[in-house]
C-alpha positions as CSV (number, residue, x, y, z in Angstrom):
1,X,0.0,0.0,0.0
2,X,1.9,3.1,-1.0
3,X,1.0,6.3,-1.1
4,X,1.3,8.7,-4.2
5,X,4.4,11.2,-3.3
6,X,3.3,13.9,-5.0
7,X,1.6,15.8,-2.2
8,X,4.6,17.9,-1.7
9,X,4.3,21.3,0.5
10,X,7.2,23.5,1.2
11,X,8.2,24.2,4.9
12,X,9.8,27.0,5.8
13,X,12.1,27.4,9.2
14,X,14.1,29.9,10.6
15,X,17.9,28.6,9.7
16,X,18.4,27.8,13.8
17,X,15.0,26.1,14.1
18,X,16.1,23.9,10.9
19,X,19.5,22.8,12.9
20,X,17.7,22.3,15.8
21,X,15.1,20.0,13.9
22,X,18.3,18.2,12.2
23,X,19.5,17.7,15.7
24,X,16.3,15.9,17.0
25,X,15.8,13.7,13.7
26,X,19.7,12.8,13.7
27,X,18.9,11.6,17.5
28,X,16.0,9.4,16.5
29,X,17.5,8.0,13.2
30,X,18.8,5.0,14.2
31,X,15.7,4.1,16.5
32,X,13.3,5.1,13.7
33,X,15.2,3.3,10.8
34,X,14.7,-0.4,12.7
35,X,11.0,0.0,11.6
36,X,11.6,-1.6,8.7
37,X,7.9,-0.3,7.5
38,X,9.5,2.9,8.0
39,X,13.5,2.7,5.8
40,X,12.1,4.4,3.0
41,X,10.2,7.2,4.8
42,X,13.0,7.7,7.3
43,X,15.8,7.7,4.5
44,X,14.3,10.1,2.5
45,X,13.7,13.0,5.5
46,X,17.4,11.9,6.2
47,X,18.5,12.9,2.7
48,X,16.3,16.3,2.6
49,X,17.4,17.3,6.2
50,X,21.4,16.8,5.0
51,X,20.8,18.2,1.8
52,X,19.8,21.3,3.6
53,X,22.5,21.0,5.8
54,X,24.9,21.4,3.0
55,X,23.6,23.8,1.5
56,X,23.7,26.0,4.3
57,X,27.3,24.9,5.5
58,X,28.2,26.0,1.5
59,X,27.1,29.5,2.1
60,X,29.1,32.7,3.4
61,X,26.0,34.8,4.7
62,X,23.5,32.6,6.3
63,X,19.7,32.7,5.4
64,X,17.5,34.0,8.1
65,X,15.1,31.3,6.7
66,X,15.2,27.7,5.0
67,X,12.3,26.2,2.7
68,X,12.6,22.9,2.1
69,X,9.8,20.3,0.6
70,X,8.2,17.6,2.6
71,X,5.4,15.4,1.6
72,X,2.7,14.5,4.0
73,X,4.1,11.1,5.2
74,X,7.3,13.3,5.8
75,X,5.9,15.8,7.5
76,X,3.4,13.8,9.9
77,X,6.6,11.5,10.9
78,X,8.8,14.9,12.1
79,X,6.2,16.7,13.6
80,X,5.1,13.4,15.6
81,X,9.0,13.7,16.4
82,X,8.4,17.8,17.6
83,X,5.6,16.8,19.7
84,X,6.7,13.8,21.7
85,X,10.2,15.9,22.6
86,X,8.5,18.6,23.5
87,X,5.8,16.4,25.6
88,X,8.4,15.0,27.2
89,X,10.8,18.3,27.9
90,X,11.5,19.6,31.1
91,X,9.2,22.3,32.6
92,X,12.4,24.3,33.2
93,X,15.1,24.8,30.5
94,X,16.5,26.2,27.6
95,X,13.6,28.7,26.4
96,X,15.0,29.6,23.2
97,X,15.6,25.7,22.5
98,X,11.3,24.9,23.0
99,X,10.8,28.4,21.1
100,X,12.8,27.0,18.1
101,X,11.0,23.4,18.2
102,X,7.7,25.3,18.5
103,X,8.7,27.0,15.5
104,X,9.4,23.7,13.9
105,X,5.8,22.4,15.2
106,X,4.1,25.6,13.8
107,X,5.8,24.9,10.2
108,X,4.9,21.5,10.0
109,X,1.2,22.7,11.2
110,X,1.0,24.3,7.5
111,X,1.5,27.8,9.8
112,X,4.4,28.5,7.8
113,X,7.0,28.7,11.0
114,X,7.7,32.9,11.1
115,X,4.8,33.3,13.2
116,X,6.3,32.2,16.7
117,X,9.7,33.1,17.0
118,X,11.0,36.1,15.9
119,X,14.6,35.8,14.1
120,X,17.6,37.8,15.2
């Protein structure tokens, strides 16, 4: 039963709230790729979360903000990942860190991620 991939929707992230999404997925890869129902789905974030990765890493002046495109499957498996870790994060802590992921949970809402946390 697959899906049709063609239900593609841009996200866009503040560049720090992309990194900080990159973190959380590169911490759950190798827990998430023994579903083997999930390889293909979890490869392919992989490969769009590095791609943007190098992208950035190539650049001298830093966007303020990343789009990238995620299809639905994508986008329901990260933002399942967004709102576990922030279920499951500490009443105190880093502020700017759950502003960021909020960010990230905002974007992958379809609210387009600027809305939340303002970029310095």
């Amino acid at each position: 039963m697959t899906e049709p991939m063609q239900d593609v929707q841009p996200v866009t992230l503040s560049s720090q709230a992309f990194l900080i999404l990159c973190r959380l997925y590169d911490g759950c890869y190798d827990e998430l790729k023994q579903n083997e129902q999930l390889t293909e789905l979890v490869e392919s974030i992989a490969n769009i979360l590095l791609a943007g990765v190098e992208t950035l890493e190539k650049q001298e002046t830093k966007p303020k903000n990343i789009t990238f495109p995620l299809t639905l499957q994508q986008v329901f498996l990260l933002r399942r990942l967004v709102v576990d870790l922030l279920a499951h994060a500490p009443v105190e802590g880093d502020d700017k860190t759950k502003q960021w992921l909020q960010e990230c949970l905002t974007a992958l809402s379809g609210g387009g991620g600027k809305a939340n946390a303002p970029i310095s």
